[in-house]
Each structure stands twice: as structure tokens, then as C-alpha cells.
C-alpha positions as CSV (number, residue, x, y, z in Angstrom):
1,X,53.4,68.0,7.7
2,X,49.5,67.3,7.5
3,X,49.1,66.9,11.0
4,X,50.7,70.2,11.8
5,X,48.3,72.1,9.7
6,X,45.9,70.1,11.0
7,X,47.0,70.6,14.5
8,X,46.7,74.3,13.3
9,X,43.1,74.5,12.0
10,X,42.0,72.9,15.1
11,X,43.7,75.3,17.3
12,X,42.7,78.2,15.1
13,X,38.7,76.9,14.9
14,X,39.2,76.7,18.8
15,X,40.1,80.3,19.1
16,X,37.9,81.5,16.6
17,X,34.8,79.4,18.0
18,X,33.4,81.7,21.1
19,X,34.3,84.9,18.8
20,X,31.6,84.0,16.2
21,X,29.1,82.7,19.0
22,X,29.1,85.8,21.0
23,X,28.5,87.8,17.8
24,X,25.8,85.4,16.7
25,X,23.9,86.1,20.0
26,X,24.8,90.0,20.4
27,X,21.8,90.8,18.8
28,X,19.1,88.5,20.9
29,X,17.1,90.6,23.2
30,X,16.0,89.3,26.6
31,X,12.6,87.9,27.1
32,X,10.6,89.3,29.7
33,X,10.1,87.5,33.4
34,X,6.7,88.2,35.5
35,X,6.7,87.5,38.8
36,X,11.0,87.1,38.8
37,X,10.5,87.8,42.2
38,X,8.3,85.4,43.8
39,X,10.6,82.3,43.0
40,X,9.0,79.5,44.8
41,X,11.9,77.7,46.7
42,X,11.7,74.6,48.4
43,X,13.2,72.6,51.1
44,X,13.4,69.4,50.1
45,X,16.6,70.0,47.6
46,X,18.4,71.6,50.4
47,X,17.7,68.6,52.7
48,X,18.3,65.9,50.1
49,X,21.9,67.5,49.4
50,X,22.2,67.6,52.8
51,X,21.5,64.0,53.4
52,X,23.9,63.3,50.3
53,X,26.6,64.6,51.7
54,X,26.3,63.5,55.4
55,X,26.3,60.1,53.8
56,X,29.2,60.6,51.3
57,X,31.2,61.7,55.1
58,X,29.5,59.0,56.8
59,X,30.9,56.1,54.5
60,X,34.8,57.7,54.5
61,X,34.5,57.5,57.8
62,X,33.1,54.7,58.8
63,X,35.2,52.9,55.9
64,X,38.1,51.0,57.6
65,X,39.2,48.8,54.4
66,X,42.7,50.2,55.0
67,X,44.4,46.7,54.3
68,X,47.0,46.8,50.8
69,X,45.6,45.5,48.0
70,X,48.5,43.4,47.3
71,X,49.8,40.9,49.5
């Protein structure tokens, strides 16, 4: 019996949760951005993902351990 109406506060605290954090934050105002539009992107995060996952295909491929692993 205790674990039901525990089982029950938890689901209730789960539903209840992101209704009382959207009304705490409903009254925030956003701040202000200068210069929002001259974001400074660079090319070496593009590349390195790049790299990443040319490796990550690399080493399935090249990967030939295809023997069981029991005898």
C-alpha cells in the first residue's frame, strides 16, 4: 500500500514539475543582445567534427574482428 502512494506522489510531482517551472519563469524578461548579428563563427569546430566522424566511419570499416566471441 505505501509504495502505491508513493508510486503516486512521484508520478503526480512529475506532472506537476514543468507546470510550476514555466510559471516561475513567465515573468523573466529577456536581456538585451548587441551585436546578435555579428556572431563570429569559426571553422575549426566544423572541421574537427568532420575529422571525428570520418574517423568514427574509418574504424567500422576498416574493423574486420568479425570472428565469434565464443569458440
Amino acid at each position: 500500500m505505501l509504495q502505491r502512494i508513493a508510486l503516486a506522489m512521484a508520478a503526480g510531482a512529475l506532472v506537476a514539475a514543468p507546470v510550476v517551472a514555466q510559471a516561475a519563469t513567465s515573468s523573466r524578461a529577456p536581456a538585451k543582445s548587441e551585436d546578435a548579428e555579428k556572431l563570429g563563427g569559426g571553422i575549426l569546430l566544423p572541421l574537427l567534427a568532420a575529422a571525428a566522424v570520418a574517423a568514427l566511419i574509418a574504424f567500422v570499416i576498416i574493423d574486420d574482428d568479425d570472428a565469434p566471441a565464443s569458440p
